[in-house]
N, CA, C and O of each residue as an XYZ file, in Angstrom:
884
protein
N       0.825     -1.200      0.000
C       0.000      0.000      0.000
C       0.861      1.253      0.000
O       0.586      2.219     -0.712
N       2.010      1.213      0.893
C       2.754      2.206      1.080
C       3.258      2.633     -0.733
O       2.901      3.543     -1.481
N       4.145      1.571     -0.888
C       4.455      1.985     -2.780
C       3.542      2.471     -3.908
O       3.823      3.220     -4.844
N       2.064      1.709     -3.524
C       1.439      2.043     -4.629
C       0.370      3.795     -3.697
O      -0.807      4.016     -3.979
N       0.994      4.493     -2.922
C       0.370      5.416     -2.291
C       1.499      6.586     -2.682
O       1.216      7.779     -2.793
N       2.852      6.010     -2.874
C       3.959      6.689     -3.354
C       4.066      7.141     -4.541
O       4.564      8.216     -4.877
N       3.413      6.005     -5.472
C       3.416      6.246     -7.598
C       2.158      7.256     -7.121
O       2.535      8.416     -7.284
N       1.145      7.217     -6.725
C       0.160      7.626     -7.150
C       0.141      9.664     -7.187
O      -0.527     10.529     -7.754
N       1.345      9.616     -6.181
C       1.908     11.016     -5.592
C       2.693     11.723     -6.149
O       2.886     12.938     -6.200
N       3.478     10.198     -6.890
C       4.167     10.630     -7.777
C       3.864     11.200     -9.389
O       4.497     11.972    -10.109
N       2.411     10.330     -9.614
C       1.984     10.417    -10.996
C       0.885     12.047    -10.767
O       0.497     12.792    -11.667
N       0.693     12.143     -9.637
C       0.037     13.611     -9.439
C       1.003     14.536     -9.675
O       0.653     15.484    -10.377
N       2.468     14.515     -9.158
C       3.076     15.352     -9.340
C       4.065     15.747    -10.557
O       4.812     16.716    -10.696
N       3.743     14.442    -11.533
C       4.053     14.932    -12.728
C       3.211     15.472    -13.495
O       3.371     16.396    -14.293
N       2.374     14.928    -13.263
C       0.840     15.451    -14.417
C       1.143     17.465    -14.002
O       1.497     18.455    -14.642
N       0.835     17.228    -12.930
C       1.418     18.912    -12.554
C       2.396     19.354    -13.024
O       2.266     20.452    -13.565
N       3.503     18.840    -13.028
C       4.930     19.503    -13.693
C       4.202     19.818    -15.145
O       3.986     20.947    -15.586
N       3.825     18.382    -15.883
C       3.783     18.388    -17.377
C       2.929     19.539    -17.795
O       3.177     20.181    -18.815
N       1.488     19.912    -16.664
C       1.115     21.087    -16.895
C       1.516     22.739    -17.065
O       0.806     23.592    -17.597
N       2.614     22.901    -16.568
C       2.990     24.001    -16.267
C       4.107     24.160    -17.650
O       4.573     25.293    -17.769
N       4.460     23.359    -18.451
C       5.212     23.106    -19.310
C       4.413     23.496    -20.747
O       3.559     22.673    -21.080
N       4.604     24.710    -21.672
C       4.623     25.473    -22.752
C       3.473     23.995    -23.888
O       3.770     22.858    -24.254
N       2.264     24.797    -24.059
C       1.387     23.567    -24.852
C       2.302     22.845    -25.989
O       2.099     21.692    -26.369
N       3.287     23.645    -26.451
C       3.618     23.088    -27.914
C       4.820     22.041    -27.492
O       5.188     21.161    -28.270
N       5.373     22.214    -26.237
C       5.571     20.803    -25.459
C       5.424     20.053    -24.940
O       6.325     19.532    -24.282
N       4.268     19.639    -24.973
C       3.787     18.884    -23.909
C       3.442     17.232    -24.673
O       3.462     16.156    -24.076
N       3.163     17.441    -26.017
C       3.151     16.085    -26.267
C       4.257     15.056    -26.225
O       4.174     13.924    -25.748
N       5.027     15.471    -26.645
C       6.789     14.300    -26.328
C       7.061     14.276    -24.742
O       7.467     13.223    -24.250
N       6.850     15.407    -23.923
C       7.271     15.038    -22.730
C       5.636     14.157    -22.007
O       5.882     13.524    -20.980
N       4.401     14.116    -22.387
C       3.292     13.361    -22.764
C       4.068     11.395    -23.029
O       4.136     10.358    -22.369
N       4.469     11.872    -24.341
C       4.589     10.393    -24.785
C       5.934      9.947    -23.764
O       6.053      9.135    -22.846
N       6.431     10.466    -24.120
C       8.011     10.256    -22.733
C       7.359      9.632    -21.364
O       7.648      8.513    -20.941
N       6.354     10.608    -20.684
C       5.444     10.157    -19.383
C       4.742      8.866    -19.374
O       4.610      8.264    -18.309
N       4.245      8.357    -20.559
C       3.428      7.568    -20.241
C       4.462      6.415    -20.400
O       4.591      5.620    -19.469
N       5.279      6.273    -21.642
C       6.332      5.489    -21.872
C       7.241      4.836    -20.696
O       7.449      3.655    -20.419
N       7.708      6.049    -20.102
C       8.129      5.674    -18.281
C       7.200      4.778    -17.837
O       7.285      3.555    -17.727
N       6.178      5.633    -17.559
C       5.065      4.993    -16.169
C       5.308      2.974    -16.766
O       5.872      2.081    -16.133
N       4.696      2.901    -18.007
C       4.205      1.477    -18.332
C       5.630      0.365    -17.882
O       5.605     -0.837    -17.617
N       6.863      1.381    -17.935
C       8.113      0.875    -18.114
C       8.167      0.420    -16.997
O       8.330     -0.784    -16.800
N       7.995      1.596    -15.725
C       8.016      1.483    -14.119
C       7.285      0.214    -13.663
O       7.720     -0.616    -12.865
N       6.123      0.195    -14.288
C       4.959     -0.551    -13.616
C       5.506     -2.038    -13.824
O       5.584     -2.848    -12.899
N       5.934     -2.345    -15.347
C       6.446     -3.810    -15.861
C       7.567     -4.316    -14.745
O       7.553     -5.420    -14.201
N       8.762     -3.025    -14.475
C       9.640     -3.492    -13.419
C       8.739     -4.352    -12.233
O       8.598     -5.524    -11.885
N       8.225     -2.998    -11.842
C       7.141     -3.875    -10.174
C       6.638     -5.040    -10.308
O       6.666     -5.972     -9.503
N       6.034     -4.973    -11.639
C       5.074     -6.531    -11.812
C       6.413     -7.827    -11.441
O       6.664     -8.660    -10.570
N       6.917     -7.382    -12.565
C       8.144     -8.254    -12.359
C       9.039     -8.568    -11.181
O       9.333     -9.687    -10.760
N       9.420     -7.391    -10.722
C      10.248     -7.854     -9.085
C       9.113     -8.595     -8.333
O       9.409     -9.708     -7.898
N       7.752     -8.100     -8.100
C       6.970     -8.824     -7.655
C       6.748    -10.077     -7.357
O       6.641    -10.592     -6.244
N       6.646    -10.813     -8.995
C       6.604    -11.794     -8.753
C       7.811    -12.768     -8.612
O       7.724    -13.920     -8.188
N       9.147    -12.040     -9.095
C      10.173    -12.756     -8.740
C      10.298    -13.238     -7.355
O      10.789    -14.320     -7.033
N       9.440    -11.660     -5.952
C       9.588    -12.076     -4.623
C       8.989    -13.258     -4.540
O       9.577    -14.307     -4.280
N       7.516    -13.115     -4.807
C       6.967    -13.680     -4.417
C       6.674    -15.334     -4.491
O       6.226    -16.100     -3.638
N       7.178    -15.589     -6.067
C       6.828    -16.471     -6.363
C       8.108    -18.063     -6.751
O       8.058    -19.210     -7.195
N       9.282    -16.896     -6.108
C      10.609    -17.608     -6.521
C      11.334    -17.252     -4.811
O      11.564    -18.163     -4.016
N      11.553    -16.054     -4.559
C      12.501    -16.212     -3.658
C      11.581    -16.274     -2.120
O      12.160    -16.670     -1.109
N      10.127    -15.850     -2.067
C       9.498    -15.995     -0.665
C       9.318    -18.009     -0.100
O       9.487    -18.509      1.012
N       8.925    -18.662     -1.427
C       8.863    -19.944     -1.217
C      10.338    -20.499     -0.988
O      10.406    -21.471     -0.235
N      11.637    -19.980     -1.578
C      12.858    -20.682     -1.097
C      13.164    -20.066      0.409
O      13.897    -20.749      1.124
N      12.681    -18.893      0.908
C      13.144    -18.460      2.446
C      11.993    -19.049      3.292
O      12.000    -18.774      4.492
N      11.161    -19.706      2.879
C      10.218    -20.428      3.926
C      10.560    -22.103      3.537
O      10.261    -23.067      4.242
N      10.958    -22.122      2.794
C      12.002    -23.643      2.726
C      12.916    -23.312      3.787
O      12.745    -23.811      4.900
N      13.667    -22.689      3.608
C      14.918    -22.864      4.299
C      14.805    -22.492      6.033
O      15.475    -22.909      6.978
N      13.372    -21.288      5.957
C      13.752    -21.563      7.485
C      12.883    -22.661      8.410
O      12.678    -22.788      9.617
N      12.461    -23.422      7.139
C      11.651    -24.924      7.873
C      12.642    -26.060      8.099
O      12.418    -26.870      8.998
N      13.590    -26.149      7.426
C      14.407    -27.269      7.388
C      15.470    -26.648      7.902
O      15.917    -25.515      7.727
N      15.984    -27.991      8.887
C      17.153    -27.780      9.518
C      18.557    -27.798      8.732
O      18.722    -28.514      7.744
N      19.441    -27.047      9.191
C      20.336    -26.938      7.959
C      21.512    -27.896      8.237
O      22.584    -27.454      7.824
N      21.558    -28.880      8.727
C      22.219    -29.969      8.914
C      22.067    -31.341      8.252
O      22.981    -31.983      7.734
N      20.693    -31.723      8.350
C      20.045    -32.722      8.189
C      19.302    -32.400      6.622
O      19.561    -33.233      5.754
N      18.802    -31.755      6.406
C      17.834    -31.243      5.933
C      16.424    -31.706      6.063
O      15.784    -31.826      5.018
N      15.853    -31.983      7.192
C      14.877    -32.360      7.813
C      14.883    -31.594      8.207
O      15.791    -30.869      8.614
N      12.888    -31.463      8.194
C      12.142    -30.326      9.226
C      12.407    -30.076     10.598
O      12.936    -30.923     11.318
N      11.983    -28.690     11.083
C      12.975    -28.358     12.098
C      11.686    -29.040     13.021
O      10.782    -29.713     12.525
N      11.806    -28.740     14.313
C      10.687    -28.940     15.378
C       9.547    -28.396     15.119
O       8.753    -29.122     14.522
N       9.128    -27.097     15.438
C       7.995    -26.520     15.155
C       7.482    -26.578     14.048
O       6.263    -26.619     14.208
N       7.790    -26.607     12.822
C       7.156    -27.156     11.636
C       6.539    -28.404     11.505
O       5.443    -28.530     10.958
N       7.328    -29.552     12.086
C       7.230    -30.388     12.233
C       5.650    -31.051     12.935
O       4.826    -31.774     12.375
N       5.636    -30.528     14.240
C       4.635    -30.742     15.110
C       3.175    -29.874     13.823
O       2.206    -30.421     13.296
N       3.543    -28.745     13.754
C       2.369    -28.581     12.880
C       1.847    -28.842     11.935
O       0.675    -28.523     11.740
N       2.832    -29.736     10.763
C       2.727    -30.308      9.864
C       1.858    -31.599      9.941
O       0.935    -32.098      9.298
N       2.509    -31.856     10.902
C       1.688    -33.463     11.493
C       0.444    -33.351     11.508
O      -0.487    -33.748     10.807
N       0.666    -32.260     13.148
C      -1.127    -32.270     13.376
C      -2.056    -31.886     12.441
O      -3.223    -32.266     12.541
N      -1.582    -30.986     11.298
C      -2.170    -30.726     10.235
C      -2.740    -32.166      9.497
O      -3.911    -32.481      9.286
N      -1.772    -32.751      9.255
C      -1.659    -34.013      8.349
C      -2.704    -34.818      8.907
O      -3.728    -35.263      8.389
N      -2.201    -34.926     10.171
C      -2.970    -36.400     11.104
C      -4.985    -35.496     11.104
O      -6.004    -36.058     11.506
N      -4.913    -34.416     10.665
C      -6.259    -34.439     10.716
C      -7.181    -34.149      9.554
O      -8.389    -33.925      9.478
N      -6.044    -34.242      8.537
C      -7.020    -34.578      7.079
C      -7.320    -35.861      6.778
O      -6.518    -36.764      7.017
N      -8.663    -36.108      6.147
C      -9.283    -37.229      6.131
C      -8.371    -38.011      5.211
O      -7.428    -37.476      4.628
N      -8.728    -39.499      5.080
C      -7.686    -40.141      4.378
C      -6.259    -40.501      4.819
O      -5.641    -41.410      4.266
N      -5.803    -39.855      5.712
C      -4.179    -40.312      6.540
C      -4.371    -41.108      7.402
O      -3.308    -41.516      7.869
N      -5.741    -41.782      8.108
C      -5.937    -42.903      9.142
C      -5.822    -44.005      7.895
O      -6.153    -43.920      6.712
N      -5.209    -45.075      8.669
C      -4.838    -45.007     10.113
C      -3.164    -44.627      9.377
O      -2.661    -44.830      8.272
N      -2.501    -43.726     11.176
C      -1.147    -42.758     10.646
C      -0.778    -43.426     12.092
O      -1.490    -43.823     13.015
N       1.240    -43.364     11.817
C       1.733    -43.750     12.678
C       2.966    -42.742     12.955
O       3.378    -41.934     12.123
N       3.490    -42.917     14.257
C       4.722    -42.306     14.427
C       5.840    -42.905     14.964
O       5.758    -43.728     15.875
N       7.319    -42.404     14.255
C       8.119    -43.366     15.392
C       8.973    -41.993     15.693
O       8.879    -40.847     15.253
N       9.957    -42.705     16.761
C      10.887    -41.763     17.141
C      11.737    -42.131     17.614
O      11.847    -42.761     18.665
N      12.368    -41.839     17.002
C      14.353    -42.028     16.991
C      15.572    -41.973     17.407
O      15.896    -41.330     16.408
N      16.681    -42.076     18.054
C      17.879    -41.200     18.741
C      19.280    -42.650     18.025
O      19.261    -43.881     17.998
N      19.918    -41.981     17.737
C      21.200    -42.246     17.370
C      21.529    -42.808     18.468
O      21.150    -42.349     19.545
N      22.296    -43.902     18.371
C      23.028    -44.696     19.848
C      24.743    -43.944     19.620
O      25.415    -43.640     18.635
N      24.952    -43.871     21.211
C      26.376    -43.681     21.729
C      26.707    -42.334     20.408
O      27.536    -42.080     19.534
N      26.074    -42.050     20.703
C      26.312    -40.715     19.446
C      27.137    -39.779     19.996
O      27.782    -39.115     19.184
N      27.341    -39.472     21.505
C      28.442    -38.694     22.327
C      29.651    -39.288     21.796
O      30.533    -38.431     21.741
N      30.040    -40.432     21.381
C      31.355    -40.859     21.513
C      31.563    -40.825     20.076
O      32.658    -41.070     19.571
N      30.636    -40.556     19.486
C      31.819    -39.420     17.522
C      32.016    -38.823     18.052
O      33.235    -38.842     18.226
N      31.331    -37.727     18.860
C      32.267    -36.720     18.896
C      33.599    -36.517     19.718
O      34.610    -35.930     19.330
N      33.380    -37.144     20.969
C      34.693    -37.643     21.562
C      35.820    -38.519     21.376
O      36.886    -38.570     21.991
N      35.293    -39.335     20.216
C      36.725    -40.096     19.685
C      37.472    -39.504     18.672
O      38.674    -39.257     18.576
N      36.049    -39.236     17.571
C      36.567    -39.329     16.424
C      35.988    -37.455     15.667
O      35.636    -37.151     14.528
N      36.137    -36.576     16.975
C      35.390    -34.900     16.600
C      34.339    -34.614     16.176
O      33.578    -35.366     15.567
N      34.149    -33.356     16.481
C      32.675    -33.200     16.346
C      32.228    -33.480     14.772
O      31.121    -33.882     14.415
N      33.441    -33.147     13.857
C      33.077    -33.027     12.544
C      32.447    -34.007     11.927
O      31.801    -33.952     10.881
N      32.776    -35.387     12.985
C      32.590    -36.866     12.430
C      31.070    -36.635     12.927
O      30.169    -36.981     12.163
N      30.742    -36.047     14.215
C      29.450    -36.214     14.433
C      28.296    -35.825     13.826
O      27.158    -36.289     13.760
N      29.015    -34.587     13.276
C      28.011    -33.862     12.393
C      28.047    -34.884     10.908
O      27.020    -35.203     10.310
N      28.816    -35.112     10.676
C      28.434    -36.185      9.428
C      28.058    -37.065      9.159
O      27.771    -37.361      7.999
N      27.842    -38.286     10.807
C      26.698    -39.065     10.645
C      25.380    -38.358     10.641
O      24.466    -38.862      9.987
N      25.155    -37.100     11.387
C      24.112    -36.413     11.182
C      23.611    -36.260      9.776
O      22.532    -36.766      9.468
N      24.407    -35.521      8.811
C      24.081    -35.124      7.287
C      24.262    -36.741      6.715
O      24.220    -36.855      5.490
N      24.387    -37.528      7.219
C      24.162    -39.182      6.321
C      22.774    -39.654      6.732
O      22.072    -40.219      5.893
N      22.425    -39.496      7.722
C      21.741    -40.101      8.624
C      20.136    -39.535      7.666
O      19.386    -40.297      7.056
N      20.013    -38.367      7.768
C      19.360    -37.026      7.212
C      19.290    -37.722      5.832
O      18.264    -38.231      5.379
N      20.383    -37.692      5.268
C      20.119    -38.250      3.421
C      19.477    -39.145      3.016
O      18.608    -39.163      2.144
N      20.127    -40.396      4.011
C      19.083    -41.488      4.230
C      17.806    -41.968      4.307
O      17.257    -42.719      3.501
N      17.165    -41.304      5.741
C      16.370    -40.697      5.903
C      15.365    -40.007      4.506
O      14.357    -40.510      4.011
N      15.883    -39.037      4.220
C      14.922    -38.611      3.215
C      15.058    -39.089      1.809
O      14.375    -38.510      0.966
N      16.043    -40.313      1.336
C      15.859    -41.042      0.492
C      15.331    -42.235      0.476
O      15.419    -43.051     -0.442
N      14.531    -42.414      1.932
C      13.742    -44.053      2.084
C      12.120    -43.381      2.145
O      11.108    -44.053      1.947
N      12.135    -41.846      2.478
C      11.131    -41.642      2.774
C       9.642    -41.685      1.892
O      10.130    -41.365      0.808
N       8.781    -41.786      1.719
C       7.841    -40.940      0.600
C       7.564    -40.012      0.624
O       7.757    -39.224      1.550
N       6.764    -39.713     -0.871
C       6.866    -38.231     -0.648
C       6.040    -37.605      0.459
O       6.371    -36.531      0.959
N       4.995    -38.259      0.829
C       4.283    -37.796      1.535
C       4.373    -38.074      3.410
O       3.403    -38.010      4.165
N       5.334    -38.278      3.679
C       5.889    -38.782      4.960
C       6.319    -37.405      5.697
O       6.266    -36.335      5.090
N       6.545    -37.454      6.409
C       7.698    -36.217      7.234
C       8.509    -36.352      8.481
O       8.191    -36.428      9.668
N       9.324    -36.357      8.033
C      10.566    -36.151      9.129
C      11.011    -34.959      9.535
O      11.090    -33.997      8.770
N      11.381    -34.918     10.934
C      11.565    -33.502     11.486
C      13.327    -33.953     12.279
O      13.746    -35.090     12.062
N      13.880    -33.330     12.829
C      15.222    -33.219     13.737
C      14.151    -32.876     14.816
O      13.365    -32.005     14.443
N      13.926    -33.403     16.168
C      13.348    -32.771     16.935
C      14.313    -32.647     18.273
O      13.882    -32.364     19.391
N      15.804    -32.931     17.927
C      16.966    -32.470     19.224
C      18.149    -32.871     18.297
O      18.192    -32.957     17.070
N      19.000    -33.069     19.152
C      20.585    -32.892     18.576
C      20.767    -33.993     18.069
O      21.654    -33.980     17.215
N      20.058    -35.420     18.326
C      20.143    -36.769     17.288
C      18.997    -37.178     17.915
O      19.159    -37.913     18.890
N      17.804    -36.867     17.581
C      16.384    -37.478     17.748
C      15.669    -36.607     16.538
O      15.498    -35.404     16.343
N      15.351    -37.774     15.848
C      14.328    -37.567     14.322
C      12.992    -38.567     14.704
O      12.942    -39.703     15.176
N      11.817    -37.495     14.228
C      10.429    -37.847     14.125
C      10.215    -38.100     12.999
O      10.533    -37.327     12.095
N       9.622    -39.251     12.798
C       9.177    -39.743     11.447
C       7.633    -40.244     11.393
O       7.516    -41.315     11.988
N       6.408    -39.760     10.837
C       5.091    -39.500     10.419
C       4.749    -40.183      9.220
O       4.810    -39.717      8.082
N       4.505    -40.950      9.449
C       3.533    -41.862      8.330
C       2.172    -42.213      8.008
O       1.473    -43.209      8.196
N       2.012    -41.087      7.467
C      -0.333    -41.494      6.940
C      -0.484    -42.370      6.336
O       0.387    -42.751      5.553
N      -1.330    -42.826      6.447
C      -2.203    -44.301      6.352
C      -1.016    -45.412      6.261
O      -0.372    -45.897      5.331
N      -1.036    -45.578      7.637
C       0.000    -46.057      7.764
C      -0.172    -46.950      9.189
O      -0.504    -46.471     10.273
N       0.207    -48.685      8.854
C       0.202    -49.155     10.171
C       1.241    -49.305     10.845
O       2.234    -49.006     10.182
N       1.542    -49.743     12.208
C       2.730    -49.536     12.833
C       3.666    -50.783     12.867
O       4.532    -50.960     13.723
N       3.337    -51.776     11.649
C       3.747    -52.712     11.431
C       4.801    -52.566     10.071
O       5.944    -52.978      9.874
N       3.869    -51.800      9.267
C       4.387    -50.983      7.952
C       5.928    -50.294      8.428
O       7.118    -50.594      8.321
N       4.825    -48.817      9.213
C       6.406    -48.116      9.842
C       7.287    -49.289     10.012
O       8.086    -49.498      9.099
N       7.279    -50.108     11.048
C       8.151    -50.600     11.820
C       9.326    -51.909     10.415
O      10.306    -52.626     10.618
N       8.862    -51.740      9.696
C       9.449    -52.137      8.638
C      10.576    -50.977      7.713
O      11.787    -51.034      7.498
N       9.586    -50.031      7.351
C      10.401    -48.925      6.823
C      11.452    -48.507      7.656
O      12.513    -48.509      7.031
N      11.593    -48.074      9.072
C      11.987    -47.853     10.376
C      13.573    -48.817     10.147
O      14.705    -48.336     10.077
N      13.209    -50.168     10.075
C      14.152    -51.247     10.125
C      15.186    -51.282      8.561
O      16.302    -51.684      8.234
N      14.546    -50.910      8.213
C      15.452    -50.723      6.307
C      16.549    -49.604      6.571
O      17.707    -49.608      6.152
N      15.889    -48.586      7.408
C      16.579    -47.196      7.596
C      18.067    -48.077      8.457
O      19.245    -48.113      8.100
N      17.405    -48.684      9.642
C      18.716    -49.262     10.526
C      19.461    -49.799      9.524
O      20.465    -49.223      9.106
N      18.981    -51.111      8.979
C      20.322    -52.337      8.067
C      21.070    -50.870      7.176
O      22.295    -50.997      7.182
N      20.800    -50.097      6.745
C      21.704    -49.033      5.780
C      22.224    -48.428      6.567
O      23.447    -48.569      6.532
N      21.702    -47.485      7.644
C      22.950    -47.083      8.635
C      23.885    -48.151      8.887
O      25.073    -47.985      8.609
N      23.476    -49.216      9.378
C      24.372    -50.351     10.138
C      25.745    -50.729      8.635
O      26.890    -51.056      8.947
N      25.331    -50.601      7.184
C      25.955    -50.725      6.375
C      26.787    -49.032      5.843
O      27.387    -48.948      4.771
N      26.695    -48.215      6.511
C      27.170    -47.490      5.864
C      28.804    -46.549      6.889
O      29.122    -46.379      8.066
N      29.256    -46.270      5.805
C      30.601    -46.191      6.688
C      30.634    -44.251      6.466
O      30.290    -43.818      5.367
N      30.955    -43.500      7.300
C      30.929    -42.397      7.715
C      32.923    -41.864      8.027
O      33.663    -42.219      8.945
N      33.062    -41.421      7.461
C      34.426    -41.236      7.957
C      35.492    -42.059      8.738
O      36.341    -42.494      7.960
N      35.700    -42.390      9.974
C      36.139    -43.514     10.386
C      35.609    -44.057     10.962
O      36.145    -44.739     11.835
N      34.017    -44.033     10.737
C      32.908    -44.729     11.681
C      32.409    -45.753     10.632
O      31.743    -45.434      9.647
N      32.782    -46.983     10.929
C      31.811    -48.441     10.066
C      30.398    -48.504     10.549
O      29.981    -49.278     11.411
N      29.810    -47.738      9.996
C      28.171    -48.240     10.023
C      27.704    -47.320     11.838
O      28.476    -46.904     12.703
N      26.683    -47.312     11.810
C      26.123    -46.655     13.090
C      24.859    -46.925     13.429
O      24.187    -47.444     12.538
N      24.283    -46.706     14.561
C      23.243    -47.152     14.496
C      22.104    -46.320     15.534
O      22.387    -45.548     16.450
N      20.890    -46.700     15.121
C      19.993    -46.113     16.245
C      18.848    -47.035     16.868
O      18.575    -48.138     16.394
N      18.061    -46.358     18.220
C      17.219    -47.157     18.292
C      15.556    -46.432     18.104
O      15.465    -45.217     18.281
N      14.675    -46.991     17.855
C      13.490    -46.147     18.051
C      12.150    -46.692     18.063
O      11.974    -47.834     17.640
N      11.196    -46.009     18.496
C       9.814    -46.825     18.693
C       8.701    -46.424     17.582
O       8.889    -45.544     16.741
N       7.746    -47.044     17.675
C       7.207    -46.643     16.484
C       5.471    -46.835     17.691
O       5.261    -47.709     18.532
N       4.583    -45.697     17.296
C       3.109    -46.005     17.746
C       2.463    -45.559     16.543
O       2.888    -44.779     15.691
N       1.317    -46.205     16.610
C       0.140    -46.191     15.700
C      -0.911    -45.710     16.246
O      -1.422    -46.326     17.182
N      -1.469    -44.502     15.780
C      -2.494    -43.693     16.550
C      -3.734    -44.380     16.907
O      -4.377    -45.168     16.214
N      -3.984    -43.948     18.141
C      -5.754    -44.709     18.579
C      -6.510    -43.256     18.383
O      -6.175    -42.081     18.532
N      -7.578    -43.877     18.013
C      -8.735    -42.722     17.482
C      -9.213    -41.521     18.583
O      -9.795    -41.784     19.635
N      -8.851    -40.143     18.136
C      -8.492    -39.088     18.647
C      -7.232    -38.920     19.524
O      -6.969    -38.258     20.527
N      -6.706    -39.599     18.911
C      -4.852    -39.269     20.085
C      -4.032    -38.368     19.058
O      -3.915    -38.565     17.848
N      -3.502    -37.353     19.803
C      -2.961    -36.674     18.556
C      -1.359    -37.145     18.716
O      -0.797    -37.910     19.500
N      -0.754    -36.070     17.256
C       0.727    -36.556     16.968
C       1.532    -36.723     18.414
O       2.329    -37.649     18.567
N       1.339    -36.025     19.170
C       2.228    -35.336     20.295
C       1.994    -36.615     21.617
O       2.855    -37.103     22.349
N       0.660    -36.865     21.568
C       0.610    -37.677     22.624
C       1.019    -39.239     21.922
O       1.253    -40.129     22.740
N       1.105    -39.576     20.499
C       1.432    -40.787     20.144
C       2.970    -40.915     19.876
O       3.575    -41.977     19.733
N       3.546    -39.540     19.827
C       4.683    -39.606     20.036
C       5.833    -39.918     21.034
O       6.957    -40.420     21.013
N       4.393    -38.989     22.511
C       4.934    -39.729     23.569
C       5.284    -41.221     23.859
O       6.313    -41.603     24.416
N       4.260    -42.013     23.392
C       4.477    -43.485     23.341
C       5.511    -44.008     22.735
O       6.376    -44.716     23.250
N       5.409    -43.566     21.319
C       7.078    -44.013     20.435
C       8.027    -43.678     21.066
O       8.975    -44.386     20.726
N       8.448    -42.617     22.196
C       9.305    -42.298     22.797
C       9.493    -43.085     24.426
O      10.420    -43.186     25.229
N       8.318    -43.465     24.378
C       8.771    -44.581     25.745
C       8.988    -45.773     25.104
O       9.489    -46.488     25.972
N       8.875    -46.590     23.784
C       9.147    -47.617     23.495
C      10.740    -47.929     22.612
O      11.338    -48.966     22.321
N      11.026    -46.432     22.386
C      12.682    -45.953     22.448
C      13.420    -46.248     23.456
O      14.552    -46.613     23.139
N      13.214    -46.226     24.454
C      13.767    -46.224     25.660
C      13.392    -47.323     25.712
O      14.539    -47.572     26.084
N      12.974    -48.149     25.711
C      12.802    -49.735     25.983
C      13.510    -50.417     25.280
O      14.137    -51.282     25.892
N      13.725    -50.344     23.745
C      14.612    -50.211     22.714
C      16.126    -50.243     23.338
O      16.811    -51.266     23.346
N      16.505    -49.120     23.800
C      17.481    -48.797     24.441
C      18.026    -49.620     25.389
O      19.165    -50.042     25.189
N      17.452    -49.924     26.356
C      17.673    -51.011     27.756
C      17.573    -52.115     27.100
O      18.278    -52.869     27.770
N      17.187    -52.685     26.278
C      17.131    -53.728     25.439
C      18.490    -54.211     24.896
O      18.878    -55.377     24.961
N      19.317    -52.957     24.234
C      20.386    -53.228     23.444
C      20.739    -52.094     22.424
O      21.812    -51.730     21.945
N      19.539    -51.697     22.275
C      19.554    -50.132     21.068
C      20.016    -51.173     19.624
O      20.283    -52.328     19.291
N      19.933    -50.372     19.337
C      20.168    -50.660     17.723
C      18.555    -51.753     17.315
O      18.584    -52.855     16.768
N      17.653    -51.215     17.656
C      16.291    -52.225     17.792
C      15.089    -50.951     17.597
O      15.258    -49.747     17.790
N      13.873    -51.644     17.161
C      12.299    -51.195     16.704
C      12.029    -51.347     17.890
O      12.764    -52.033     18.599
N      10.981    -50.780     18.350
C       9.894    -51.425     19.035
C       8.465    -50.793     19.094
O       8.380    -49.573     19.236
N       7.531    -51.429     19.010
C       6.194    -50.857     18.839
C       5.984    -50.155     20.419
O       6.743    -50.451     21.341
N       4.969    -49.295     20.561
C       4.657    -49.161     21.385
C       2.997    -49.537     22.215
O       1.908    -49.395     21.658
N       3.107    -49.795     22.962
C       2.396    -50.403     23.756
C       0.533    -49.404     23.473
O       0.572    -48.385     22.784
N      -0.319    -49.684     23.835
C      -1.697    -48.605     23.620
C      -2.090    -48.893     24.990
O      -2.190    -49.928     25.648
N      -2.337    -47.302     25.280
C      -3.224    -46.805     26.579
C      -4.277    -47.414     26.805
O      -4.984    -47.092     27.760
């Protein structure tokens, strides 16, 4: 509003100039005026939509995804879901949730740099097993949420397990293969992302005391 309150002040105050300007000149500095204006206006249209339609969608990419992983950050994440988990057609949807085992000790053996690069493998992985319609978030420093619509927790817990055997096969700098553990729940009717997440996250931890490097479903309320 402000810009187009600015031309309009501006196009008053030429029309005025052009008036005060000798009749037998006024048509070329006329055709000159209008020639500008259409010229001006094509720029705006144009930066316009360059903002809008090229560089506003890459700065709301980028500040959704974490710049490590390239997985969604937290807060996107959670809203994406609950979004997701409540359009029709995504029942039945599941969640698991994730943490890298002994993941303190890249960085203490082998530097942080190593740690951060099972991170950006982990992440690639990750979003090359995923579908398109899935979502993964980073929701801490090595804990990834993974969201699956119409989706059972038998399914997940399969996809979940493909992700492990390729970590477990993949070699990272001077790290042979790595691994994580995580739980997977399958929503009961009206439980949202957050509270079924809670569950995947206590059956992580069971996972864990278990041995880690392991699935496990989680248990229903």
């Amino acid at each position: 509003m402000g810009i187009i309150a600015l031309n309009i002040i501006a196009i008053i105050v030429a029309i005025c100039g052009i008036e005060q300007i000798p009749p037998q000149f006024r048509g070329p500095v006329w055709i000159a005026f209008v020639l500008d204006f259409f010229l001006i206006m094509g720029i705006f249209i144009i930066l316009r939509w360059i903002v809008w339609y090229q560089l506003l969608p890459l700065w709301q990419q980028r500040a959704a995804l974490d710049g490590l992983t390239g997985l969604v950050r937290p807060a996107p994440f959670w809203e994406m879901t609950e979004e997701g988990a409540g359009t029709r057609g995504s029942w039945p949807w599941t969640v698991a949730y994730c943490d890298l085992d002994n993941f303190k000790q890249y960085n203490d053996r082998w530097g942080h740099a190593t740690g951060d690069a099972v991170l950006q493998v982990w992440g690639r992985i990750l979003r090359e097993q995923a579908r398109h319609n899935d979502i993964i978030g980073r929701l801490g420093g090595e804990e990834i949420g993974w969201w699956f619509p119409h989706t059972t927790a038998e399914e997940a817990q399969i996809a979940v397990d493909r992700v492990l055997r390729l970590c477990l096969s993949t070699t990272v700098n001077s790290v042979a293969g790595f691994s994580f553990s995580a739980g997977v729940a399958q929503a009961q009717p009206g439980e949202s992302v957050w509270d079924a997440a809670r569950r995947a996250d206590r059956a992580l931890y069971e996972a864990k005391r278990a041995g880690k490097g392991r699935v496990y479903e989680a248990t229903k309320q």
